[in-house]
TORROLUM-677076 format. One record per residue (C-alpha): x, y, z; residue number from 1. Coordinates in steps of 0.25 Angstrom, whole numbers. Each point is the difference from the previous one (the first is absolute). Layout:
% TORROLUM-677076
- xx_yy_zz_num
- X_Y_Z_NUM
...
***
This chain:
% TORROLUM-677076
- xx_yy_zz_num
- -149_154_57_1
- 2_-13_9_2
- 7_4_12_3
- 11_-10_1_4
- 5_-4_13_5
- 12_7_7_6
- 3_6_-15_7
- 3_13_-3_8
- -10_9_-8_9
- 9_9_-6_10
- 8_-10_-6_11
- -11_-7_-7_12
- -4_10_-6_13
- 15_5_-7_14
- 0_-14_-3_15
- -13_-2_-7_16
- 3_13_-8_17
- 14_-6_-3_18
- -6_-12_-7_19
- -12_8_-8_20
- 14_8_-6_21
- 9_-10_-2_22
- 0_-11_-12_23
- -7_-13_1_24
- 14_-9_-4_25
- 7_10_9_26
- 10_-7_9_27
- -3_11_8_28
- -14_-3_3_29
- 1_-14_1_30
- 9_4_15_31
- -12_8_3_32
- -10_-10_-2_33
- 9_-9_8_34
- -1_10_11_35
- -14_1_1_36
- -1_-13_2_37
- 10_1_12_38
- -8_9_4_39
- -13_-5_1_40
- -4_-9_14_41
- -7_-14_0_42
- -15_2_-4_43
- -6_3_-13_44
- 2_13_-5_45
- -5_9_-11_46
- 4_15_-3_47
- -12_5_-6_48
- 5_12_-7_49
- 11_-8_-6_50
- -7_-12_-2_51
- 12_-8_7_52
- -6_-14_4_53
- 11_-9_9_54
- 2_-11_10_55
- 12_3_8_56
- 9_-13_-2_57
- 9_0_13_58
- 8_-12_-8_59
- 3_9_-10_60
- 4_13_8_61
- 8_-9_10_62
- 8_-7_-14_63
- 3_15_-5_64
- 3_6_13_65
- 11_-11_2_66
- 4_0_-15_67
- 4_15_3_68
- 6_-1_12_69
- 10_-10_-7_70
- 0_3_-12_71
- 2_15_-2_72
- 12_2_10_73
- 8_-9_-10_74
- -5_7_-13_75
- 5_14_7_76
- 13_-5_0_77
- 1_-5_-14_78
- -8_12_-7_79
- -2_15_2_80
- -13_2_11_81
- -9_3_-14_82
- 3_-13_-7_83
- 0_-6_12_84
- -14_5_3_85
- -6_-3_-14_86
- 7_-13_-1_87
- -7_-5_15_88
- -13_1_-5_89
- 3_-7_-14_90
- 6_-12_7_91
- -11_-1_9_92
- -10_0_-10_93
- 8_-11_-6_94
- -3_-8_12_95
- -11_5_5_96
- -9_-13_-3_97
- 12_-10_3_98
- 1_2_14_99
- 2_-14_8_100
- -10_-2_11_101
- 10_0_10_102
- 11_11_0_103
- 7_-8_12_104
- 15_-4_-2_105
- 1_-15_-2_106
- 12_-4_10_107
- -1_-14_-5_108
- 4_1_-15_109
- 9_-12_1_110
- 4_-11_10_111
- 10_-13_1_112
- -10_-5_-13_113
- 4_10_-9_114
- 10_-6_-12_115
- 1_6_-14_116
- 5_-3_-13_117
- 5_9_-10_118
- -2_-2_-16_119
- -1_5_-13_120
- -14_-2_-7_121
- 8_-9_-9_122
- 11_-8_5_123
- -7_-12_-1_124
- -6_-3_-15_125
- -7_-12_-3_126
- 5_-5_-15_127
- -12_-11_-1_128
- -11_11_1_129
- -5_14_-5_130
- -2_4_14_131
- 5_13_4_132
- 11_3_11_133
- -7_4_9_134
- -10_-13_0_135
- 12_-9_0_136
- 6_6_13_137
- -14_-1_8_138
- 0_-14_-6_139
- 14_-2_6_140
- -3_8_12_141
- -13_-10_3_142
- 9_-12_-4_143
- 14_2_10_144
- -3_12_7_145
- -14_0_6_146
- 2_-4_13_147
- 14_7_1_148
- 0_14_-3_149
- -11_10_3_150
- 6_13_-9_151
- 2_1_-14_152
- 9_12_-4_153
- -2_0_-14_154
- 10_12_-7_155
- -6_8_-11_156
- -9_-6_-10_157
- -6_13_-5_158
- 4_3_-15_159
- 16_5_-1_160
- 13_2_-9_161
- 9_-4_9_162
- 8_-4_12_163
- -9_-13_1_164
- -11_11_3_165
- 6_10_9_166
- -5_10_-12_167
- -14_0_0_168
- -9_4_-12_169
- -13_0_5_170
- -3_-2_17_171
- -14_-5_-3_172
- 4_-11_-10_173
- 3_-14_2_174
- 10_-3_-9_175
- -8_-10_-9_176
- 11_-9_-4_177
- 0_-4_15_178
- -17_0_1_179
- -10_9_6_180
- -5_7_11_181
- -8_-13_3_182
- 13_-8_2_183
- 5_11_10_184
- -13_0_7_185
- -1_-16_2_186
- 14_0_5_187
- -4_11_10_188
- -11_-8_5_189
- 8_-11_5_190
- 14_7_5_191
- 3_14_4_192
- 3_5_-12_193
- 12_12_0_194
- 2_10_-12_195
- 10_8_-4_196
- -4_15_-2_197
- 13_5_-9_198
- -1_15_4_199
- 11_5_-3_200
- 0_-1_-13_201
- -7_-5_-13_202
- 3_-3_-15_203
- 3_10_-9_204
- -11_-9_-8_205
- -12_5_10_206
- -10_9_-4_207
- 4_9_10_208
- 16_2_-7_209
- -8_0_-13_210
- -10_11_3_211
- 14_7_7_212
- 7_-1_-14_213
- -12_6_-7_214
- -2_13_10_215
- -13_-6_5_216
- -6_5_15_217
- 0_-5_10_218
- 12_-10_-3_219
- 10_9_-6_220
- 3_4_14_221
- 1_-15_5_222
- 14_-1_-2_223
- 11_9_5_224
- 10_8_-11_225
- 14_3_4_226
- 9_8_-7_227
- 11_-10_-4_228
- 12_11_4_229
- -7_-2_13_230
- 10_-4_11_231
- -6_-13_6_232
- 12_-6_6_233
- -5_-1_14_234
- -12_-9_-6_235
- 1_-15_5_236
- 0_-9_-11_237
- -6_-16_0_238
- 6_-1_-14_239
- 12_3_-8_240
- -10_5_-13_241
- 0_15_-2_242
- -11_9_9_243
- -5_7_-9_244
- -8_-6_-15_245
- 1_9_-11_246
- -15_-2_-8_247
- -6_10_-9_248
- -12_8_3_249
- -11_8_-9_250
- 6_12_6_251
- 14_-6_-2_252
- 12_-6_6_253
- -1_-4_16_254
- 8_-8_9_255
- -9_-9_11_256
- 3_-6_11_257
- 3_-15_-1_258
- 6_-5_14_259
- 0_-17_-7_260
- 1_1_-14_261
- -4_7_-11_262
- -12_-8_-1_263
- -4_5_13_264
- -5_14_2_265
- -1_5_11_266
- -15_6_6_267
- 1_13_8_268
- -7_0_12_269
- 2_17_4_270
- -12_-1_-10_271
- -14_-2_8_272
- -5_-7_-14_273
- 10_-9_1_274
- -3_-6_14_275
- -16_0_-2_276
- 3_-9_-12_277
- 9_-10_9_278
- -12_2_11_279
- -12_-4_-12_280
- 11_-13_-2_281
- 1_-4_13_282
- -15_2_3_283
- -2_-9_-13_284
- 9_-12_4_285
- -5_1_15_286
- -13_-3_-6_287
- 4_-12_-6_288
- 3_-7_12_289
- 15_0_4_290
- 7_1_13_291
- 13_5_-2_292
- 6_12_-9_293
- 14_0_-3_294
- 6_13_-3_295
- 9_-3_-11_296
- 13_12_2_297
- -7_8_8_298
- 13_7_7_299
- 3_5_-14_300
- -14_8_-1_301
- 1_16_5_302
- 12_6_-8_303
- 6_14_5_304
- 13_5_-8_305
- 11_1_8_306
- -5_-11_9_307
- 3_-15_1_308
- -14_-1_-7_309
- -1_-13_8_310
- -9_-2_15_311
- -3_14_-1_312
- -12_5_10_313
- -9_1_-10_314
- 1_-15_-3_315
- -3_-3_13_316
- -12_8_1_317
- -5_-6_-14_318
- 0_-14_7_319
- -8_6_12_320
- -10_4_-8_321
- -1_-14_-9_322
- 0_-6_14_323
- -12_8_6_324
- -7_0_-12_325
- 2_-16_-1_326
- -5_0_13_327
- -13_6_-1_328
- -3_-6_-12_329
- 4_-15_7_330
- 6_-1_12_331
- 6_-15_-2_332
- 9_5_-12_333
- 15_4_3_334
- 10_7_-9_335
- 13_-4_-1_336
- 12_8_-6_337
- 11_-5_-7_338
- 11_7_1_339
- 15_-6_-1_340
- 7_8_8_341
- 10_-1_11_342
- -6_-8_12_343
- -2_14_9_344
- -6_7_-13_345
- -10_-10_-2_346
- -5_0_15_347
- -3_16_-2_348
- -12_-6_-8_349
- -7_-4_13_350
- -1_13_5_351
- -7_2_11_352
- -8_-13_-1_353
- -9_10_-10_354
- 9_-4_-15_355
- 3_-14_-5_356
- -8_-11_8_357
- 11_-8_-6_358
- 14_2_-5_359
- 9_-9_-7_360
- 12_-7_9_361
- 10_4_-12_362
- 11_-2_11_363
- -3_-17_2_364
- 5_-5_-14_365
- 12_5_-2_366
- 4_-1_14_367
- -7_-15_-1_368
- 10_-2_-12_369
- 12_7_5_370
- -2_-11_13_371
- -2_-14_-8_372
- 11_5_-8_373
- 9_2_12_374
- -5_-9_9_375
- -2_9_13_376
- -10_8_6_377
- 7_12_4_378
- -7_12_-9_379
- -14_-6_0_380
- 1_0_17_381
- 4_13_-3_382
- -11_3_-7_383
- -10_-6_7_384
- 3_8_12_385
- 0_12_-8_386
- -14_-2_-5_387
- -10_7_10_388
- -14_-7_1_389
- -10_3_-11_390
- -10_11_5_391
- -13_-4_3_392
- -9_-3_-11_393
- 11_-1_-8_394
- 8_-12_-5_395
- 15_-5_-8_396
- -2_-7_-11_397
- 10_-10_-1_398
- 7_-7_-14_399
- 13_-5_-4_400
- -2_2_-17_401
- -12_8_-7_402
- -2_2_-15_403
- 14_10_0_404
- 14_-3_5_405
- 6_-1_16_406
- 0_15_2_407
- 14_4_5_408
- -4_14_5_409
- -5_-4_12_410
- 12_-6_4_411
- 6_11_1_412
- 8_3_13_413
- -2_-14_4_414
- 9_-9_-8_415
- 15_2_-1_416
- 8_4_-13_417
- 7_-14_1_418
- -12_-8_1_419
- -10_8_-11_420
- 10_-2_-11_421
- 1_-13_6_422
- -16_-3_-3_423
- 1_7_-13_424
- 12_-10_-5_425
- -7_-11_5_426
- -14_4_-6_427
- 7_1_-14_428
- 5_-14_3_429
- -13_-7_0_430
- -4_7_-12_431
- -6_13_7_432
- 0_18_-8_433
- 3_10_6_434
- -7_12_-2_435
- 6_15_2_436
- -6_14_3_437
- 7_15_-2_438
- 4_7_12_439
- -2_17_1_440
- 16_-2_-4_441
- -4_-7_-13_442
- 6_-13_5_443
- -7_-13_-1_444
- -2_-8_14_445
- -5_-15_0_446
- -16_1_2_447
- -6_-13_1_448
- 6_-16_-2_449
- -9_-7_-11_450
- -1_-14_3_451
- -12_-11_2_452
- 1_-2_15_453
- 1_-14_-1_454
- 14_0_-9_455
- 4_10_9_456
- 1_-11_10_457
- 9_-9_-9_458
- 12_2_11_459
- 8_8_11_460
- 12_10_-2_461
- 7_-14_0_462
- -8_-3_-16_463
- -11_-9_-4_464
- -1_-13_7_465
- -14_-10_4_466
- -9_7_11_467
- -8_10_-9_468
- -12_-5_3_469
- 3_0_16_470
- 7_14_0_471
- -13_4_-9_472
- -8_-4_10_473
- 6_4_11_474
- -1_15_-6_475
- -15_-2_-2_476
- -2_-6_13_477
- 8_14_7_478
- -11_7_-8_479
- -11_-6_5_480
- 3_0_14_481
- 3_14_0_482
- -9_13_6_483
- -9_4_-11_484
- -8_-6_-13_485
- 8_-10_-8_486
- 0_1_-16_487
- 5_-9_-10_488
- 2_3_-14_489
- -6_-12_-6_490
- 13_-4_-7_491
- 6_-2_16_492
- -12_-10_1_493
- 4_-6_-13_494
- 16_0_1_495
- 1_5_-13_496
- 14_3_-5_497
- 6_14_-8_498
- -5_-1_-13_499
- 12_5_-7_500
- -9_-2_-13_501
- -7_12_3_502
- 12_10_3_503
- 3_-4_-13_504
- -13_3_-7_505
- -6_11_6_506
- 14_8_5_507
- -4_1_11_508
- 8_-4_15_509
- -14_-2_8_510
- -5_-11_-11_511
- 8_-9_6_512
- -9_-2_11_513
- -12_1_-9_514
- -4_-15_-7_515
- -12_-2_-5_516
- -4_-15_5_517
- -9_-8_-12_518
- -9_-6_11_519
- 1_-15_-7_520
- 14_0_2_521
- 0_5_15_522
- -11_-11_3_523
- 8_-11_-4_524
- 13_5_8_525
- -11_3_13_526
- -4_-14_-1_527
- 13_-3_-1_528
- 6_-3_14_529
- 13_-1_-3_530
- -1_13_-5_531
- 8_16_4_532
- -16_4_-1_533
- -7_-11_7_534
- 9_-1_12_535
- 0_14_2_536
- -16_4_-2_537
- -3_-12_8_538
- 10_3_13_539
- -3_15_-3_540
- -15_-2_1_541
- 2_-9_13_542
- 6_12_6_543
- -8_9_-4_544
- -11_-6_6_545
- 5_-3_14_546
- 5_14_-1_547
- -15_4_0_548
- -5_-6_11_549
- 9_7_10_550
- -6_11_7_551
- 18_2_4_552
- 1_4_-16_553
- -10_11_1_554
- 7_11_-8_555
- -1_9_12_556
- 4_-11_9_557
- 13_5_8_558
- 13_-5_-3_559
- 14_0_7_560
- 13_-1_-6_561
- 7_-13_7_562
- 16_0_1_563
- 5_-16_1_564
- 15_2_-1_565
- 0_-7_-13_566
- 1_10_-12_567
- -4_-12_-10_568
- -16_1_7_569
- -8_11_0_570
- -13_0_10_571
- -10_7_5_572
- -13_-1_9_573
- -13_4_-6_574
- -12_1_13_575
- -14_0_-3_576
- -7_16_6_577
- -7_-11_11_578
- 12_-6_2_579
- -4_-13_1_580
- 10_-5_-11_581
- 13_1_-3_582
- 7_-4_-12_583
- 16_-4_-1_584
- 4_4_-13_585
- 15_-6_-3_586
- 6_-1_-12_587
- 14_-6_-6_588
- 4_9_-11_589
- 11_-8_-2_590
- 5_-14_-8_591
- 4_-5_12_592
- -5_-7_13_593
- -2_8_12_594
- -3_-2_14_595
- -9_6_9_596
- -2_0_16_597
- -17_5_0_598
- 0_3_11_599
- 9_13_-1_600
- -11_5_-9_601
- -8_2_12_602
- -8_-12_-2_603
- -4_-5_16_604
- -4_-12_5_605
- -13_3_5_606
- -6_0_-15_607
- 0_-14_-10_608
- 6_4_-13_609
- -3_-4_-12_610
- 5_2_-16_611
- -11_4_-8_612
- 11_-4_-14_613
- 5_-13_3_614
- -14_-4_9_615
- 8_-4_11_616
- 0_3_15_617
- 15_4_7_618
- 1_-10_10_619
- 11_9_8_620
- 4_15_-2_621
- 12_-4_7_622
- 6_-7_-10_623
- 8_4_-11_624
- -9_-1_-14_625
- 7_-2_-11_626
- -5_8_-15_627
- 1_-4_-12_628
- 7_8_-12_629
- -10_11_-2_630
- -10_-7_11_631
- -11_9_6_632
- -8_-1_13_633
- -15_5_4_634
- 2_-4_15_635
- -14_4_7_636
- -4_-2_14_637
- -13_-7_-5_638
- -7_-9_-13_639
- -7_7_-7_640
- 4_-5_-15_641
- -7_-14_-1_642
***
């Protein structure tokens, strides 16, 4: 036999005779094979007796060595050490051949350049062709958003039976009523494309709930069954639908658990199977190109009776392992988790700079809202100096409206009871829902506002008046200036208004922030100048694309909350990591004009100032400026916006 170099003997041969005993398709065997090519050094080598002919591949023993080393000490905590063991090798193997060539951390998965949009696959049809969807928004993407945004969020367009494809039939489908896999694929070659992984749950329409219902392995120990006398009272609800679903089964009468809706059945992750099928999802998509993975109600996914089943450890450790495995497989790609929550909830999903590359900044809109409504920037100072830097590598991701409502959770503890039921009246006013959720106590609390952003901005605690278009963009403007990624809803970009319609047909509260533009009509109104649409894309875009060139808007760029002595402004500082620019970002929040003395923002002398919005210098930081209703500033110390 081939003496192998430092190598033990011994332990060749138990291995050798191990492997003549054990069954080819053997797990098993397959770990021992993996061994001896650990084992083996950098020449050729061949085991005569055995008839064992290998090049030791020191890529290879370096890709598992670090897939071990971060990989198992996660799966220990989520399964017993035998699971665990056998469920290490089978992962492995799954990404054995996928390795990238660099398993170095990319530190630079964003900069000041970074925009994104977020759609549906369908929200702009075209009635004047046969065209799918999804070719419709990459034609309207090229047309008016090209040279603007650089990220396309676009929320599930896999097969589903409902909540506007939150309830997933079939992961590896595109839904054809929207196109193919081809459309998805020639939108991801021309913007970073973001997907939603719903993991939490699927639809009750899935093969997997199917083969459940029929007693078929593996997947009829994919869901989790609870005795309904069970006491679940502690459990944190998102909804005001009943927990468990009553369905019936070949060996009878169960109840599942179903956190959203009946519709919506929840996947249980204390199965091992359960997580390698998420993993074989996730290695399928990453393979198709995209950038980001959202994960759709991932604090919801490790349940424990007699817990709050919400943020539990194991959830945690779940997106440790979809973040190391996404970064082995490619290190450009970043999770983020969406999980509407209050503000210091969602900041858990950080962790140590080892979870969430990014996190949602639930907190902004209705702190955002509460302030154009009130006119005052008290709470968002408040916030703002509350919110510690993002980790490094990690980043916020910054909205003011998304595909659901203005999430009122995570304002919880940060607005006053007068001034919430305040912003609730007035929501109603211009047309906005309100949407509840049941308490342990069996009580229903106010969950989320549903309302377009843009009628949202109708008016002040004071009613409706003329400046919605200045106070809208005047939020939009805050947003973009602020530490992190910035996001519109593509119905920011297009000032859509509630479509009250859609509450009507489809019952549902969240439809009213759901229209379906025909992509004829929305030209005309875009070519329109005189238009809600045109006035908005256009000064959106212009601000969009000054925001980009600003090495000062870097998402991990520092920021300082400033404190003029006028509550109607709200201001902050955001430093480039070289320090080389600054930029003065001061906002009027109010209908009202407001003076200013710059230099008590500590704005010196010694620089030349320079607003990058208006394109005018400030001749003299001495004197007293004068905004406009709702004006914004972007005061830099040098040009760089031409």
């Amino acid at each position: 036999m081939t003496e192998f170099k430092d190598f033990d003997q011994q332990l060749l041969t138990q291995i050798k005779i191990l492997l003549e005993k054990l069954d080819k398709k053997s797990e098993n065997r397959k770990k021992l094979q993996n061994i001896l090519k650990i084992l083996k050094n950098q020449d050729n080598l061949q085991d005569k007796e055995g008839g064992y002919s290998e090049k030791f591949d020191q890529k290879k023993f370096d890709n598992q060595k670090y897939f071990n080393l971060k990989i198992k000490p996660l799966l220990d905590v989520l399964y017993t050490p035998e699971i665990s063991e056998n469920l290490l090798g089978i992962i492995y193997n799954l990404i054995e051949d996928k390795f990238a060539e660099s398993l170095t951390i990319n530190w630079h998965k964003w900069s000041e350049n970074n925009v994104q949009l977020i759609t549906y696959g369908d929200t702009i049809k075209d009635s004047k062709s046969s065209e799918k969807p999804l070719v419709t928004l990459a034609n309207f993407l090229e047309d008016y958003l090209q040279d603007t945004i650089t990220g396309v969020h676009i929320l599930p367009f896999n097969p589903y039976s409902s909540d506007d494809g939150f309830a997933v039939i079939d992961y590896l489908q595109v839904d054809e009523k929207l196109g193919d896999w081809d459309d998805i694929s020639a939108i991801a070659l021309q913007f970073n494309l973001m997907i939603d992984l719903v993991i939490n749950h699927v639809s009750r329409q899935h093969q997997w709930f199917k083969n459940f219902q029929e007693g078929k392995e593996p997947e009829c120990n994919y869901f989790i069954t609870v005795d309904p006398d069970t006491d679940l009272s502690s459990v944190v609800r998102p909804r005001s639908t009943p927990l468990l679903t009553k369905v019936e089964t070949k060996t009878g009468e169960k109840y599942v658990w179903s956190t959203f809706s009946a519709d919506q059945i929840d996947v249980n992750f204390a199965n091992p199977d359960v997580l390698l099928e998420y993993i074989k999802i996730i290695i399928f998509y990453i393979e198709l190109g995209i950038k980001y993975i959202r994960l759709d109600a991932v604090g919801f996914l490790w349940k424990k009776i007699g817990t709050t089943c919400i943020h539990l450890p194991e959830t945690h450790t779940i997106i440790r392992l979809i973040r190391e495995i996404c970064q082995m497989l490619d290190p450009t790609i970043a999770i983020i988790t969406e999980t509407n929550v209050p503000n210091w909830e969602n900041l858990s999903y950080f962790g140590n700079g080892n979870e969430a590359h990014m996190i949602y900044n639930f907190s902004l809109p209705p702190l955002l809202l509460n302030a154009l409504i009130q006119g005052r920037s008290d709470h968002l100072k408040t916030w703002m100096m509350r919110m510690p830097p993002a980790p490094k590598g990690c980043a916020y991701f910054n909205f003011t409206a998304s595909h659901d409502g203005i999430g009122l959770r995570p304002a919880e503890g940060l607005l006053r009871e007068e001034e919430y039921q305040t912003l609730l009246t007035k929501m109603q006013e211009f047309g906005g829902k309100i949407s509840y959720r049941q308490q342990p106590d069996g009580s229903e609390s106010p969950y989320e506002i549903n309302i377009s952003w843009f009628s949202a901005m109708k008016g002040t605690m004071e009613g409706e008046d003329q400046w919605q278009i200045e106070r809208f963009l005047c939020s939009q403007t805050i947003m973009l200036a602020l530490e992190g990624i910035p996001a519109f809803y593509i119905h920011s970009l297009l000032a859509t208004s509630n479509n009250e319609e859609n509450v009507v047909k489809t019952g549902q509260n969240r439809a009213i922030n759901r229209h379906k533009w025909d992509y004829q009509e929305l030209k005309a109104l875009l070519e329109n100048p005189q238009s809600d649409q045109s006035i908005v894309l256009n000064k959106l875009s212009r601000l969009i694309k000054i925001r980009r060139q600003q090495p000062a808007f870097h998402p991990n760029a520092t920021q300082y909350t400033l404190h003029p002595l006028n509550r109607a402004l709200f201001t902050f500082w955001r430093q480039s990591s070289d320090r080389a620019q600054s930029i003065f970002c001061i906002h009027n929040l109010s209908k009202q004009r407001q003076n200013l003395i710059l230099s008590q923002l500590n704005l010196i002398d010694t620089e030349k100032w320079f607003d990058l919005i208006s394109h005018s210098a400030i001749e003299n930081i001495h004197d007293k400026y004068t905004l406009q209703p709702y004006q914004c500033l972007w005061i830099t110390n040098y040009r760089a916006y031409k």
